[in-house]
C-alpha positions, 0 to 999 in steps of 0.5 A: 128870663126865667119868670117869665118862663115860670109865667108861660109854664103857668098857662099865661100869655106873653103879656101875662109872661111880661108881667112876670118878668117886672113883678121879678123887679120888685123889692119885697121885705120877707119874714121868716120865722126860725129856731128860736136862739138861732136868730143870728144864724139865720141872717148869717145865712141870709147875708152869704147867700142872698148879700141881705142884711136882716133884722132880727125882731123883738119877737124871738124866732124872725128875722125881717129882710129885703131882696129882690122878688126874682131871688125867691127860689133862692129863699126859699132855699135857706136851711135856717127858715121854717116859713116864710111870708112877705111882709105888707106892712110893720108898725114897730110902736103900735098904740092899741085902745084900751077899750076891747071895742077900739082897739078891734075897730082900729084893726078892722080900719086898718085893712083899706090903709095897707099897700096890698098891691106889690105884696100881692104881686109877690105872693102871685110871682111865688105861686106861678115858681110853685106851680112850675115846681109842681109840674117838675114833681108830677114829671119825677114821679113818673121816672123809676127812681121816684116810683120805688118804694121802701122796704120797710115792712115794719112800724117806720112805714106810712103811718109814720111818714103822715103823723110826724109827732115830734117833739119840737112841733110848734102849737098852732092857732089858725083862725079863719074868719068863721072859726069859733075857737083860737088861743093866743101864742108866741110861736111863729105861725102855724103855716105848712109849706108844699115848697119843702122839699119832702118825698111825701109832697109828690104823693098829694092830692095833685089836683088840690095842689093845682088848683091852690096854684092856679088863684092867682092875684090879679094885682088890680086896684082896689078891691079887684086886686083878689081875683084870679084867673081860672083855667077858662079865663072865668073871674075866681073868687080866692078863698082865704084865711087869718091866722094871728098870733099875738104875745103880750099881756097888755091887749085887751082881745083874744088873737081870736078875736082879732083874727075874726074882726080884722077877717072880717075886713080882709074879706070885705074889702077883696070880696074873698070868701073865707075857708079855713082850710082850703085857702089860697091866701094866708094873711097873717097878723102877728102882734108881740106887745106894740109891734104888729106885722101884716104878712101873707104867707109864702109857704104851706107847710114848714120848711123844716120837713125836708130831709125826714120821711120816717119820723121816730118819737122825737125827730129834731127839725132839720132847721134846728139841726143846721144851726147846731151844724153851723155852730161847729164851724164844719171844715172840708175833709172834717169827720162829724159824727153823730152818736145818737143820730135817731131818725139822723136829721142832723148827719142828714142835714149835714150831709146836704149842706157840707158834702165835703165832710165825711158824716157817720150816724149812730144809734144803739136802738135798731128801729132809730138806726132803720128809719135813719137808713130809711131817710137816707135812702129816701133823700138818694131817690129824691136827689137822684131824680133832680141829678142823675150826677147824685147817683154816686151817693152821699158822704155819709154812712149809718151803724148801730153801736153803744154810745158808751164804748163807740167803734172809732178810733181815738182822737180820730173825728173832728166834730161831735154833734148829737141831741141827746135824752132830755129825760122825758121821752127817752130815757130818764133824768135819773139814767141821764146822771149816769149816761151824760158823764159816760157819753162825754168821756166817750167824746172826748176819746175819739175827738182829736185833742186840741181841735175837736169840736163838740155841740150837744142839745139838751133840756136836761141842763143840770145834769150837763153841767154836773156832767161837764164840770166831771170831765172839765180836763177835756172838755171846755165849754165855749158858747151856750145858746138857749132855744125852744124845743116844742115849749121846752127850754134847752140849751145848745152847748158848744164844746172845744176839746182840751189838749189833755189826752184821752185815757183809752183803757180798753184792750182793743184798740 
């Protein structure tokens, strides 16, 4: 069974192994927080790839689902995640004491009344697949494709690769148990997860990743249930830490402060020792009005860094880019281009998820076009030391061009799906006015009449709609769906193109 392989490969015994195979038996509940708008995605994804229904919580940005603890491989495959925990208990109407002191008091008594025990088992069964994933990474670095370095020379190099400052990265409020400062949020959790599936993983410290995979719960009764097993069989006291993120303005406490009282009983009861950043447990305590969910963290870093190694000034998640994809129905043998491509998250990610369309990448700045030929390049070296059959390459090719007059025949691509300039750090509103009407024209031409498709992302919202009621004749609006771009509120447009023919008055073609 292949958990109990994943248990052997960790060093374990055959009874250990056998433990594995039944904690493979075990139903979990997983939360996973996504992009905000694109809730109903996510589960979509959820129901064709692993047959589980989702909820989609009150608190935008998860859904909450059941599966198997043996599919959690294939969760930690979706495209629509950006972390993942397992959910130790939801109480959908919970009654907090007006009183500060109660109402932490509560918080603190609610530790000894939570089943710890089957999501302690899951988070242990997650980390024995991580460690064999690890084991498999170490062997891949040392093959010639995954020792070859870029040829970059310029700015995209490894000082990008470690400071992806996007512009859609979430704030964060980590709080260990000692921490003295925190601020409360409504974005999802700030968890980073080894279990993407980023280049620059293979380039950690190994040592800290084995040893992050080797605490183990031991799932005993009681308090005992915390305590691993160190590689000479030594009792190893896990480290740990709270991370709360509570929205609502009807608590009488800070998320920092209840982070700190409800770590305070987490550690008492497991005798863990606290650590804000070298912790093998993340308990997470979300609190959205009434509803509180008790989760411990199944990913380290978020999944949305999986394609992108050279980050430019405003890289889109790959999570993000997936539910613009999907928005656009892509159909084999579909030509999608991206005019405005950047560090070409979105061609990449459609690249990955729909091999059967033929993907182009575009941008009129050449370094953009160089971190995306960069990030294509290194995704080909990572596929190829999973698959010597990758070899032969992805559907998908990059250039640069002017947005405005696009080297592409008329009526000659299915889909469009670009982020275009919110105006702020690219471009500006004022360009936006002349550039949004200009680029949907441009649409339009080479987008096939009748069935051509077009999903756009902008913050910029009043000049898309002056834009859109400017080229009305070609383009129709079908479908809007708000999202949080890093604490922006844009929109995601779905375009259908009009039947009406594009006017091509250029010689050319």
């Amino acid at each position: 069974m292949a958990e109990a392989e994943a248990a052997g490969d960790a060093g374990l015994g055959p009874a250990a192994a056998q433990e594995g195979a039944e904690l493979a038996e075990l139903a979990a509940v997983i939360g996973a927080t996504v992009p905000t708008g694109f809730e109903q995605t996510a589960a979509e994804e959820v129901r064709e790839k692993l047959g589980s229904a989702s909820r989609i919580s009150k608190d935008r940005g998860k859904i909450y689902f059941e599966v198997p603890a043996r599919s959690l491989p294939q969760v930690h495959r979706l495209r629509s995640v950006d972390n993942l925990f397992v959910v130790v208990q939801e109480f959908k109407d919970y009654q907090f004491k007006e009183n500060k002191e109660d109402a932490l008091k509560d918080l603190e008594d609610l530790v000894k009344k939570l089943p710890w025990t089957d999501p302690l088992k899951v988070w242990e069964l997650n980390n024995s697949l991580k460690k064999k994933k690890t084991k498999r990474k170490k062997h891949n670095l040392q093959s010639p494709a995954s020792r070859g370095k870029l040829s970059d020379g310029g700015e995209e190099g490894g000082a990008e690769q470690n400071n992806p400052n996007d512009q859609e990265d979430c704030a964060q409020s980590p709080v260990a148990v000692e921490a003295a400062g925190g601020q409360d949020t409504e974005h999802p959790q700030g968890v980073t997860s080894r279990n993407g599936v980023e280049e620059e993983e293979e380039e950690e410290d190994g040592e800290q990743a084995d040893g992050r995979a080797e605490a183990q719960a031991s799932s005993e009764s009681g308090s005992k249930a915390g305590e691993g097993q160190a590689g000479e069989g030594e009792a190893k006291v896990l480290r740990f830490r709270v991370t709360c993120n509570r929205a609502g303005d009807k608590h009488s406490f800070t998320s920092n402060e209840a982070a700190r009282d409800f770590g305070g009983a987490v550690q008492e009861h497991f005798q863990w020792k606290a650590d804000m950043t070298n912790f093998d447990v993340e308990v997470l305590l979300n609190i959205h009005s009434s509803e509180v969910v008790v989760g411990i963290a199944l990913t380290e870093e978020s999944l949305h860094r999986r394609n992108i190694t050279h980050f430019g000034p405003t890289t889109l998640r790959s999570t993000l880019a997936y539910g613009m994809l999907r928005l656009c129905d892509p159909q084999p043998t579909d030509i999608i281009v991206d005019p405005m491509c950047g560090t070409g998250a979105i061609p990449i990610e459609g690249a990955a998820e729909w091999p059967c369309c033929y993907h182009i990448a575009g941008d009129n700045n050449p370094q953009a076009v160089k971190r995306a030929a960069n990030n294509i390049s290194s995704l080909l070296r990572k596929n190829e030391s999973k698959d010597s059959s990758a070899a032969l390459g992805a559907p998908l090719d990059v250039i640069q061009w002017d947005i405005c007059r696009l080297p592409l025949r008329t009526g000659s691509v299915d889909v469009v799906v670009t982020d275009m300039p919110f105006g702020k750090r690219i471009g500006s509103k004022k360009k936006n006015w002349d550039l949004y009407p200009a680029c949907l024209m441009e649409m339009g031409r080479i987008c096939t009449p009748g069935t051509g498709r077009a999903v756009l992302l902008t913050q910029d919202k009043k000049c898309f709609a002056k834009a859109l009621s400017r080229v009305g004749h070609i383009w129709r609006r079908a479908q809007t769906v708000w999202v949080n771009v890093g604490g922006l509120h844009a929109a995601v447009y779905l375009l259908r193109r009009t039947p009406e023919p594009a006017q091509d008055t250029r010689p050319f073609w």
